[in-house]
C-alpha positions as CSV (number, residue, x, y, z in Angstrom):
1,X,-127.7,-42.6,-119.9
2,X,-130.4,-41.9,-117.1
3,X,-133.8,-41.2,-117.8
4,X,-137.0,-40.8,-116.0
5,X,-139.4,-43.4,-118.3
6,X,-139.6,-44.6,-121.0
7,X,-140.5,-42.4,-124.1
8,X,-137.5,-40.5,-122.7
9,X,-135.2,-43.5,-123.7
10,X,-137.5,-43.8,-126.8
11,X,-136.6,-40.6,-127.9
12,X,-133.0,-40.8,-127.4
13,X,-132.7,-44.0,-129.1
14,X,-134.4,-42.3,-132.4
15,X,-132.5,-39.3,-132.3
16,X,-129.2,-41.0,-132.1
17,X,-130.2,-43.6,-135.1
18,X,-131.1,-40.8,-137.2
19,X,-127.6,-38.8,-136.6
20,X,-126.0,-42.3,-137.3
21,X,-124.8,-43.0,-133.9
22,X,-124.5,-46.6,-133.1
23,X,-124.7,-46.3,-129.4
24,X,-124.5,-49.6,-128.5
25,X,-121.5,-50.1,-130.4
26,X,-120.2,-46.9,-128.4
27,X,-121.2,-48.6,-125.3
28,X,-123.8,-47.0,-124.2
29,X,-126.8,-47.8,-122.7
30,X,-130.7,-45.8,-122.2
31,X,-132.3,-46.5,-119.1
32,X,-135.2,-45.6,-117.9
33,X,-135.4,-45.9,-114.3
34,X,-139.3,-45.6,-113.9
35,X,-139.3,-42.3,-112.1
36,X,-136.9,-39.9,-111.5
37,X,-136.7,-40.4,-107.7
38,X,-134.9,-43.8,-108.8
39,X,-131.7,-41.6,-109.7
40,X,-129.6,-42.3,-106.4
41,X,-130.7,-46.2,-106.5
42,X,-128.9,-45.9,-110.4
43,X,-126.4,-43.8,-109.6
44,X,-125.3,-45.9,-106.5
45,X,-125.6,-49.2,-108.4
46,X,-123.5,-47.9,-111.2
47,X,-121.1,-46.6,-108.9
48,X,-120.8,-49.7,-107.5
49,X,-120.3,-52.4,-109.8
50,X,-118.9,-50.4,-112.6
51,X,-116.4,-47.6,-111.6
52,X,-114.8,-45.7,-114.2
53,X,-118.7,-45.6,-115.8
54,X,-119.2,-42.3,-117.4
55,X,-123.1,-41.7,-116.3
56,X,-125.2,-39.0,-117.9
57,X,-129.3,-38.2,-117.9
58,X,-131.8,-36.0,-118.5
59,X,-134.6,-34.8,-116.2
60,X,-137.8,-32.5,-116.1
61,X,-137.0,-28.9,-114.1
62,X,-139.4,-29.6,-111.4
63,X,-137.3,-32.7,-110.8
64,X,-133.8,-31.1,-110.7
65,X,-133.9,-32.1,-106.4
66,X,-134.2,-35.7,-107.3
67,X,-131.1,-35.4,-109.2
68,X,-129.1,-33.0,-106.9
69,X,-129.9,-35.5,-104.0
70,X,-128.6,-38.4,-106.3
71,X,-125.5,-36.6,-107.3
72,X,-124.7,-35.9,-103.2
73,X,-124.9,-32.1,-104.2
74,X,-125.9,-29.8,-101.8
75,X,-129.3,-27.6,-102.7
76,X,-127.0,-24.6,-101.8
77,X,-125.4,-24.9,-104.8
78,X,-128.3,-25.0,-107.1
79,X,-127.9,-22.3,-109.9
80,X,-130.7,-21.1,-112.4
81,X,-129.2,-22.8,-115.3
82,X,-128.4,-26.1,-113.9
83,X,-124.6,-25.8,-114.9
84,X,-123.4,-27.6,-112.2
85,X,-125.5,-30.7,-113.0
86,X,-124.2,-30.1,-116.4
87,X,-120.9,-30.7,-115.5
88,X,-121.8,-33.8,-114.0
89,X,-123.5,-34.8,-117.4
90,X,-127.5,-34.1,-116.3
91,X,-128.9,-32.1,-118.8
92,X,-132.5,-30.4,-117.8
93,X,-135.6,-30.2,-120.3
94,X,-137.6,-27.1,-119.3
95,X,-140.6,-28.7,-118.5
96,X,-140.4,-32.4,-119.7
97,X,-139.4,-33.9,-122.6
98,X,-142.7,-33.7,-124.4
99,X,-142.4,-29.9,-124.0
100,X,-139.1,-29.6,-125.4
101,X,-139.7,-31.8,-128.7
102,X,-142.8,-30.1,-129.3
103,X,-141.5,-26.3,-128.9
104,X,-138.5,-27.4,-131.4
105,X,-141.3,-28.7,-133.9
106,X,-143.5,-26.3,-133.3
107,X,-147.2,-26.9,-132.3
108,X,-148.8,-27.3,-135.6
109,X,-146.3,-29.7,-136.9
110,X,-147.4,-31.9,-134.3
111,X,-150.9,-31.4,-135.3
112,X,-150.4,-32.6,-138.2
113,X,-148.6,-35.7,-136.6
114,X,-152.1,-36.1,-134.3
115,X,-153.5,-36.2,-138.2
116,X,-151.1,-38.6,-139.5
117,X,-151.7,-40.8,-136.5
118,X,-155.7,-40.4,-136.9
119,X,-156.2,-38.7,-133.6
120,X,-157.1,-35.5,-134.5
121,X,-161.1,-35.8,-133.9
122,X,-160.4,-37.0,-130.4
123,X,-157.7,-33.9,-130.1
124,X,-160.4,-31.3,-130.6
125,X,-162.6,-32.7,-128.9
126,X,-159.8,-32.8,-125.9
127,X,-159.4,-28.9,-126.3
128,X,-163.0,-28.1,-126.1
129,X,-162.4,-29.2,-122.3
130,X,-163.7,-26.8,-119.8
131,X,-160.5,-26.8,-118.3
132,X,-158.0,-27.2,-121.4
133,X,-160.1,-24.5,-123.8
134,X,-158.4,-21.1,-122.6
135,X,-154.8,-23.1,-122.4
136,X,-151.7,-22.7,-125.5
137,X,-152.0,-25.7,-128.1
138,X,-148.6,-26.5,-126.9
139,X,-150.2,-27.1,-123.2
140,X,-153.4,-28.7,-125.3
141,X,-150.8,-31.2,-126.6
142,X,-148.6,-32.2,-124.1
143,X,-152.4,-33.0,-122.1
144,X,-153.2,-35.4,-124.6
145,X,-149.8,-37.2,-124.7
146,X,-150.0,-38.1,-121.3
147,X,-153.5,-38.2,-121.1
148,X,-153.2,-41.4,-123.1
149,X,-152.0,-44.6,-122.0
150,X,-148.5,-45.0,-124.4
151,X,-149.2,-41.6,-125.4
152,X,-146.0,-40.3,-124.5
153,X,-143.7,-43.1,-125.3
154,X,-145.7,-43.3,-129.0
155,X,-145.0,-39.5,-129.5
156,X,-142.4,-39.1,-128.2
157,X,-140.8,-41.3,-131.1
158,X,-142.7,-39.1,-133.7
159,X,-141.7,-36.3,-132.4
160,X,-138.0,-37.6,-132.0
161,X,-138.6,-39.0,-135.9
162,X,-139.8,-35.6,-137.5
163,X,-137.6,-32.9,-136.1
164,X,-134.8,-31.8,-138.2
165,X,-131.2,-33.0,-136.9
166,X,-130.2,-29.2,-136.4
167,X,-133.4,-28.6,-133.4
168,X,-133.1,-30.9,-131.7
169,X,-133.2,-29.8,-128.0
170,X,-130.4,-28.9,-126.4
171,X,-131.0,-31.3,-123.7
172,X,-131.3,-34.1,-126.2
173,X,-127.8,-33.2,-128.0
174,X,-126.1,-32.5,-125.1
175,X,-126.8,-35.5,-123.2
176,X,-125.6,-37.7,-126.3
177,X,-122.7,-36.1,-127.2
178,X,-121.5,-36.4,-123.1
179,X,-122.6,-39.7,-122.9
180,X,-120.3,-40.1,-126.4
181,X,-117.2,-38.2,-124.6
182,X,-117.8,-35.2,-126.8
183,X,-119.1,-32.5,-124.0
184,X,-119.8,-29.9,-127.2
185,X,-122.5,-31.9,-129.0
């Protein structure tokens, strides 16, 4: 499985230990290619020295042209909901993963992870920004997880560790179970 960084992988990893799936004893592998304009460079390489690899990724909507390029398909054929990347086994989370763990949370869940994970003072005092005060406490919280140096990586495992095994995003399950051979998660 592709991914853009790190925490992506992260989160993968947990969510497929806590449904019991052994994925390196189903032969898969999570990497993060440190950016998503990497894809054709991964794609290519595992095209090339290991044919017959089943290859499947997630990425962030506003990177969807990194992927298309990679895949060799043409921008005409973009479609709002991304089924043709689905088909190839690219699965899209609506802004980034961050966003997608914490709307199947739900904001104050991960608020009370910023507790458990003694961040909170420094989280309010984030939101009294000038330019953060009018914005949603989703939008408040996926500032301070990248905002942070391992931010996202660290939450994105907490996140990936506290949401219940029946919401976890779509993208998430989908890009397992294609990466497992099952295409219906």
């Amino acid at each position: 499985m592709l991914v853009e960084g790190v925490s992506d992988r992260v989160a993968l990893e947990v969510v497929a230990r806590r449904r019991g799936i052994d994925l390196a004893g189903g032969g898969v592998s999570v990497v993060a290619m440190q950016g998503i304009n990497n894809v054709g460079r991964f794609l290519a390489y595992y095209g090339a020295t290991a044919p017959g690899v089943r290859v499947a990724g997630l990425y962030d909507a506003a990177e969807e042209r990194f992927v298309r390029r990679g895949l060799d398909l043409e921008p005409s054929a973009a479609s709002q909901s991304g089924s043709d990347l689905e088909a190839r086994g690219f699965y899209c989370c609506s802004a980034d993963l961050e966003d997608e763990l914490i709307r199947a949370l739900g904001p104050e869940a991960v608020v009370d992870l910023v507790a458990a994970e003694g961040e909170l003072r420094s989280f309010r005092t984030l939101q009294k920004q000038p330019a953060l005060r009018a914005r949603s406490l989703h939008d408040q919280l996926r500032r301070m997880m990248s905002g942070r140096s391992g931010g996202k990586k660290r939450y994105a495992a907490l996140m990936a560790e506290a949401v219940a095994p029946e919401q976890v995003p779509r993208p998430l399950a989908q890009v397992l179970a294609c990466a497992l051979g099952d295409h219906h998660g």
